[in-house]
N, C-alpha and C positions, 0 to 999 in steps of 0.2 A: 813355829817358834819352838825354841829349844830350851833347857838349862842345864849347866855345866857346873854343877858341883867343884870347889878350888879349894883345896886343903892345904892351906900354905902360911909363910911369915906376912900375915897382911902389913908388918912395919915394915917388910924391905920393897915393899911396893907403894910404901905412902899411904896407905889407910890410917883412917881415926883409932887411933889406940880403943882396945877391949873390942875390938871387927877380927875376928877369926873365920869367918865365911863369906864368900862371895858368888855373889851369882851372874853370870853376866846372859842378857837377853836376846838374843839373835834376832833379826826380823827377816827371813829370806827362805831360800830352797835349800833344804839341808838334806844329803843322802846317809851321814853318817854322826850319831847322837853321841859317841865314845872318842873320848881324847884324853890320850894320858895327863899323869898329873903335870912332865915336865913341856908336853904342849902348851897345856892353859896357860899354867905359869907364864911361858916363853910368848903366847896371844896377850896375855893380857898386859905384860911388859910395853908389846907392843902397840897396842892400843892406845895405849898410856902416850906413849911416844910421838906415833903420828897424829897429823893433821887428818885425816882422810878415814873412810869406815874401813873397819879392817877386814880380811876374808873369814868367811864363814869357817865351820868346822872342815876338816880334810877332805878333800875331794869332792867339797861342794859349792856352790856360785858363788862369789861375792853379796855380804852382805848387803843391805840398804840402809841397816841403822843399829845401833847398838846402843844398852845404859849398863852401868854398872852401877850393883844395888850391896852397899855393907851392911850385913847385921849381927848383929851381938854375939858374944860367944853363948848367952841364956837364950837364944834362938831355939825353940822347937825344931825336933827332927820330923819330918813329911811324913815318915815310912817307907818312902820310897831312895835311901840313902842319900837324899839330897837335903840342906835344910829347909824346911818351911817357908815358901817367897809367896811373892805377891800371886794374885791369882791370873791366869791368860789377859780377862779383862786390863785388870792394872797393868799389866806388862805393856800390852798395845794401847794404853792412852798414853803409859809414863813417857815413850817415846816419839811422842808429839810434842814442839817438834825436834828431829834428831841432832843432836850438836854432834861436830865432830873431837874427835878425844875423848876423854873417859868422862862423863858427868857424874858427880859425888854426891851421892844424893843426902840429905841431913841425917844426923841420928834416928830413931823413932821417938825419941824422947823429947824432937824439937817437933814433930808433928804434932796437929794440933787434932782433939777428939780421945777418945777413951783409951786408956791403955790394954792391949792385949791380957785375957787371965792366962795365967800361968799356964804348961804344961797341956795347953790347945789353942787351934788357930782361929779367930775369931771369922765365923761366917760371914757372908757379904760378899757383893762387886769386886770391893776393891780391897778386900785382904784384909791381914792385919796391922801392913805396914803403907798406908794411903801415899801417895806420891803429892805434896802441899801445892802442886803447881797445876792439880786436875785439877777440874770442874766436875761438880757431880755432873754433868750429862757427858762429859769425857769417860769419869766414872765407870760410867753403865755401859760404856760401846761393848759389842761383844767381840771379843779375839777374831783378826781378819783372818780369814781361812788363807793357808799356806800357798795357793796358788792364785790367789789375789795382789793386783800392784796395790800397792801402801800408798796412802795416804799420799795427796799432792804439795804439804807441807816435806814430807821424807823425801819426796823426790827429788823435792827442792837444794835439799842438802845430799841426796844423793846424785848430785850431777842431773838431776829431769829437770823439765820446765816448770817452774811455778807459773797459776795464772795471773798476770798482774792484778795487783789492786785496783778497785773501781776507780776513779779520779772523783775528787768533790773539792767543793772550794765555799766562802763562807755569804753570806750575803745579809742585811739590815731587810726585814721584812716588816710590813703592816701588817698587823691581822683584824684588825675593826679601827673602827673610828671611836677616837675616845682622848685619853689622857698620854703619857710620856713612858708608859707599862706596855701601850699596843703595840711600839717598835721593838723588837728583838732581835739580834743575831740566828740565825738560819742555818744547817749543814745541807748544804744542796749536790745532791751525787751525780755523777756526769761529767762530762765533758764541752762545754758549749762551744760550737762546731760553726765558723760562718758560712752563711750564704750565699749565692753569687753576690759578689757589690758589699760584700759587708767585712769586717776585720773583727778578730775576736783581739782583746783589747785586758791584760792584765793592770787592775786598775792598784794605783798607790796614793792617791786623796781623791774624796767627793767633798764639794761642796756643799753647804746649809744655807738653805734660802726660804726668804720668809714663805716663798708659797707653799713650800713644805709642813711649814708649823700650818698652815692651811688645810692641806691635804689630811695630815694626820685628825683631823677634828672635824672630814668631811665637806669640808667649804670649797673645794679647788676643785674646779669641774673637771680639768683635763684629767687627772690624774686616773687611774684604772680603776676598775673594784678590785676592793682586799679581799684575798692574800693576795698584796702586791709588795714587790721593792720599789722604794721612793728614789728621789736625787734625779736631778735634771740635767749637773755636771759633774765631769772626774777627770781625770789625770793620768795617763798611765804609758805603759809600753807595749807597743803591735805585737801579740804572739803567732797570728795565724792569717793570710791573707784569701780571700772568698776571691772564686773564679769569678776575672773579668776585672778586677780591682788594680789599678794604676796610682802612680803618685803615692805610693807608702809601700815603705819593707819591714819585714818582720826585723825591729826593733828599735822600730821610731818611737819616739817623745812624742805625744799625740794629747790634745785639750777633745772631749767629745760633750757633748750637747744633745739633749734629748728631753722629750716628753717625760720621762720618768724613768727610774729601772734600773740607776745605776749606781746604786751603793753597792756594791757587791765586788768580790775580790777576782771576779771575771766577766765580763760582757761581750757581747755580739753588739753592732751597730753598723748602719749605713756609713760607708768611708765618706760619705760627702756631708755627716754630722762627725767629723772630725779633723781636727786642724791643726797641725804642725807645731811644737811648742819653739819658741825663741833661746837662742844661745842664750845660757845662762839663766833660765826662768825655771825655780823649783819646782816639784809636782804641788806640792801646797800652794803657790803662785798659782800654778796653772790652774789649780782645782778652784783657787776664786777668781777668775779671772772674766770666763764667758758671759756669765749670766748678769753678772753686776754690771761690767766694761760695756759690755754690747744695750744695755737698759738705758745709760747712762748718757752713751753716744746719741742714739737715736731721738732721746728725748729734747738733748740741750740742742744739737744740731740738726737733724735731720725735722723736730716738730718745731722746736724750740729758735732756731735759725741763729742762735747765739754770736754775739757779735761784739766787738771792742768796745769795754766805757758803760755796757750794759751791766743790770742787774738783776740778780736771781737767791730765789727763797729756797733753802732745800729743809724738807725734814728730816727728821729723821740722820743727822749728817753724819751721825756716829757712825751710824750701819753699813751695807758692804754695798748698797748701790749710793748711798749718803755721800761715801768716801771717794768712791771714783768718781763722783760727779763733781766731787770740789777737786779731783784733779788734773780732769778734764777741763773744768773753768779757769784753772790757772795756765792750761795753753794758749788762752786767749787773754788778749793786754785789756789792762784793767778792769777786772768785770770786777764787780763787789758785791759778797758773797754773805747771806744771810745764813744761819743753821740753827736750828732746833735740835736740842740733844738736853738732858740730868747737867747740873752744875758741876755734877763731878767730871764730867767730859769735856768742858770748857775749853782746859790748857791742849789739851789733844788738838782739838778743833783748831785755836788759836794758830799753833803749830804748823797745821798744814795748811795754811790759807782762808780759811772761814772769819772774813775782817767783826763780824757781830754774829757772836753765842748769842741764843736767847735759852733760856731755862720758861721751858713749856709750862713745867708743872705748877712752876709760882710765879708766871708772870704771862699777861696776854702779846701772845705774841705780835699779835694785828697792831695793839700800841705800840711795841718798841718799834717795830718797824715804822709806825708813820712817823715817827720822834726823829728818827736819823734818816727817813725819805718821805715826806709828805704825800706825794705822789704813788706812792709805792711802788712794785717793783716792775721791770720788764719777764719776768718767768716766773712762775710759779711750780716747783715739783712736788704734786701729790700724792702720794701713797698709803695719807688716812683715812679720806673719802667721809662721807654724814657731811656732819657740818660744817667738819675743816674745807669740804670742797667749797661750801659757800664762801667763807670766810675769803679761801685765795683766789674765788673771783674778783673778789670787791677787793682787794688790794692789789691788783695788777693796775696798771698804768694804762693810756689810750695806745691801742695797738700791742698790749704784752698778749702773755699765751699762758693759760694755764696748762699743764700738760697732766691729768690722772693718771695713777698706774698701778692700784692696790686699796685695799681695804682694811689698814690693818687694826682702824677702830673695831673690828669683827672677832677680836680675839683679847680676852680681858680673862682667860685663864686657861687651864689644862686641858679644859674641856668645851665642845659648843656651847655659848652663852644666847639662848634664845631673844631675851631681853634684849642684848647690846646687841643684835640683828634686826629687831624689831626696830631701836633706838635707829641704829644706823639705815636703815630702810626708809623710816620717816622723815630725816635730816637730809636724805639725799638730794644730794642738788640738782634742781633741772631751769633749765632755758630753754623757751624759742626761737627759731633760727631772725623770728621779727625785730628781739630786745638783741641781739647778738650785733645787728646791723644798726643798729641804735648807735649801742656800745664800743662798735669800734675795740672789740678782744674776741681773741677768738681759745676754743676751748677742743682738747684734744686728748684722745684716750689711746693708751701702749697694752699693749698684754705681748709678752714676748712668748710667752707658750701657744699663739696662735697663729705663730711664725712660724710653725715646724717644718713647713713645707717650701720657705724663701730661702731656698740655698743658695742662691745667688747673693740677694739683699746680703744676707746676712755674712755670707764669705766676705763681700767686701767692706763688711763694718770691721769682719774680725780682721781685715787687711787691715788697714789703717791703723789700729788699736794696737799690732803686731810692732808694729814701722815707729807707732808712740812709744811702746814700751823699750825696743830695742834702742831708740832715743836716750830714754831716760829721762821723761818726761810724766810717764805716770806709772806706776809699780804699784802691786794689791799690798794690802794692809793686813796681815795675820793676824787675830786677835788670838784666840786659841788655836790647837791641835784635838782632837779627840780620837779614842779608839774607837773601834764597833762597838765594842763593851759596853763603854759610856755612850751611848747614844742618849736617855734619858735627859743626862749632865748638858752634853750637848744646846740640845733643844732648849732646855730651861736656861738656859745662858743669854742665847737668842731672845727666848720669847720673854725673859725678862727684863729685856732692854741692856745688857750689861757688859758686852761686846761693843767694842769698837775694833772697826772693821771687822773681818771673814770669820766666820767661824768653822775648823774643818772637819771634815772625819778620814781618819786611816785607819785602814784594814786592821793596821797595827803599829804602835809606836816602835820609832827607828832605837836598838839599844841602848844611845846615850841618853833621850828622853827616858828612855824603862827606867832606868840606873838613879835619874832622876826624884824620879817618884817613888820607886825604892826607900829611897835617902830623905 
């Protein structure tokens, strides 16, 4: 490193008024330390000028980085006929990293920390004129010795290779089982890399599902130990295909399906847990799509055997398998459709084909329903389990079906409620297969998460469901959007009943929703 003393008009080169000295700092191999005044001049003109680092002193290499440093005309002289600059240290960090053209560096007066005393140079690292953009452990580097390559940030700008950045990307993670605080946003570094057979998969909605509010509070077997990412389904675009993988290109519209794992702004997955999205089906579509559609089918037709003229009980109707299950019953001619949902969800309901709202909280449900069917009904869908299972045995009709598929009496706050387990534990309904052949009903349990392995089954639920919606026959119902951010918000949405239909999550809101909320 060098300095070159410049004795000149600092206004006709553009410096701050009251700048009479300049120093400019070389970073390279220099053979010769002496340059007339009307060289520098004539360098630093040029400097000024180009884009590019400019050549070192005469007859020596090209630079790799340079800064120029203005200081007062009350600048202390060195002794050494130069004025008073920074010291080596400050020179080699201030040039981290190196812009091209002349960089101005502030007044000293706008640096922040003690001012210089008079009449000597304040000891220290970094001088008496600190560069506001070091770090102190920038600071403290010590001066690279002269036959050293410079920094890989300098290189960078001197025409070398910088090394890329690591790749990370973001993800919703669990860290214990507890309340709506355990889920967080995650920075995860890497690159997630598929496997043979598997497609890495940039995700733009996951779906929220109640087993989820489960999982977070420890009740959901499948689910992994925490530190885990939650989500069962997403939405996204193929970024990278795993040797061996057929039937998808890196930039398909893809629905994935999974055990857990996939809240996150990138995944890996089995290609045969992912499925084609439909012309015209948003990622938020998509993201409510799998878990609810494919619940829904199976229960009403594949256990349920739904058939014209029949009728069926659903709970919960607000909710995102509630919903596609009433609009799954509306492809069949006249089935008449019971729902349990808040008063305030009534006209919703009403709306989309649920011929009798019943409001749970202030009216029994078991009554209204024998009032306007005696008999009660041919299907029953359960997803509260205790004592509601009882209940929708003894209102099924000779030869209906009840179908269980969830527990969600198990969850009466933010956290596991031992009581309402214990409650729900003693309430549970059992039969033997002797009163079963009595009764003429018959009684049937779902759990779709212990499907993970029915690629087949399940491919062709998600056919037909595909062939529905590109109909226009049944389409998800958005209730919310949420970002990672809100995850908390989210959940509590859900688990307080207050969503009708999907609730979703993205990575990140699309600008006109930001602009939105903004506002």
């Amino acid at each position: 490193m060098i300095q070159v003393s410049l004795y000149s008009d600092c206004k006709k080169l553009g410096l701050d008024d009251g700048v009479d000295h300049v120093i400019i700092s070389l970073i390279g191999p220099h053979r010769s330390p002496s340059v007339g005044k009307r060289t520098q001049e004539s360098r630093l003109q040029s400097l000024r000028e180009t884009p590019h680092p400019a050549e070192g002193a005469a007859g020596s290499a090209p630079c790799s980085a340079f800064q120029v440093f203005p200081y007062p005309s009350h600048a202390p002289d060195s002794g050494s006929g130069f004025p008073a600059g920074p010291s080596s240290a400050q020179l080699f960090a201030a040039v981290r990293p190196p812009l091209p053209g002349v960089l101005r560096q502030p007044a000293p007066s706008a640096v922040p920390g003690p001012a210089p005393q008079p009449g000597r140079s304040e000891p220290g690292p970094s001088g008496p004129y600190p560069s506001p953009a070091m770090s102190g452990e920038e600071a403290a580097a010590p001066p690279a010795p002269a036959d050293q390559a410079p920094p890989a940030e300098q290189q960078a700008a001197g025409g070398g290779d910088a090394p890329p950045a690591e790749p990370q990307y973001r993800a919703l993670v669990l860290s214990g089982f507890g309340g709506y605080e355990k889920v967080k946003v995650q920075v995860r570094r890497g690159e997630p890399s598929p496997r043979p057979g598997e497609l890495a998969v940039r995700v733009r909605a996951c779906g929220l599902n109640f087993a989820d509010l489960l999982a977070r509070q420890g009740l959901y077997e499948r689910l992994p130990p925490p530190p885990v990412s939650p989500g069962m389904e997403c939405a996204g675009t193929v970024l990278a295909l795993g040797e061996g993988v057929t039937g998808r290109q890196v930039g398909d519209k893809v629905m994935v399906l999974a055990r857990a794992g996939l809240w996150q702004e990138v995944v890996t997955v089995p290609a045969n847990q992912t499925y084609l999205m439909p012309d015209g089906m948003s990622f938020e579509e998509a993201a409510a799509f799998l878990v609810n559609y494919i619940t829904a089918y199976m229960i009403l037709f594949d256990f349920g055997n739904l058939r014209p003229h029949q009728s069926v009980l659903i709970h919960m109707a607000a909710g995102g398998v509630g919903t596609a299950a009433v609009q799954l019953c509306k492809t069949v001619e006249n089935v008449t459709i019971f729902g349990t949902a808040s008063a305030s969800k009534h006209d919703a309901l009403r709306e989309s084909g649920v011929a009798h709202p019943i409001d749970y909280r202030s009216m029994d449900y078991v009554e209204e329903v024998r009032k306007i069917s005696p008999k009660g009904v041919d299907i029953v869908l359960d997803p509260l389990g205790g004592s509601d299972t009882t209940k929708a045995f003894n209102l099924l009709k000779p030869m209906g079906k009840l179908i269980t598929y969830g527990v969600a009496n198990l969850l009466t706050g933010q956290k596991k409620n031992l009581m309402a387990m214990a409650k729900t534990w003693w309430n549970q309904f059992s039969i033997n297969a002797l009163q079963l052949l009595h009764l003429n009903k018959a009684v049937c349990g779902y759990h779709l998460g212990y499907m993970d392995e029915e690629f087949e089954l399940i491919g062709g639920v998600v056919a037909k469901l595909v062939s529905l919606y590109s109909q226009g026959k049944i389409k998800p119902k958005i209730d919310s959007v949420w970002p990672f951010e809100q995850v908390a918000d989210a959940m509590r949405q859900m688990q307080e009943k207050k969503n009708v239909g999907k609730v979703i999550l993205v990575p990140e809101l699309p600008k006109e929703e930001s602009k939105k909320e903004e506002n």
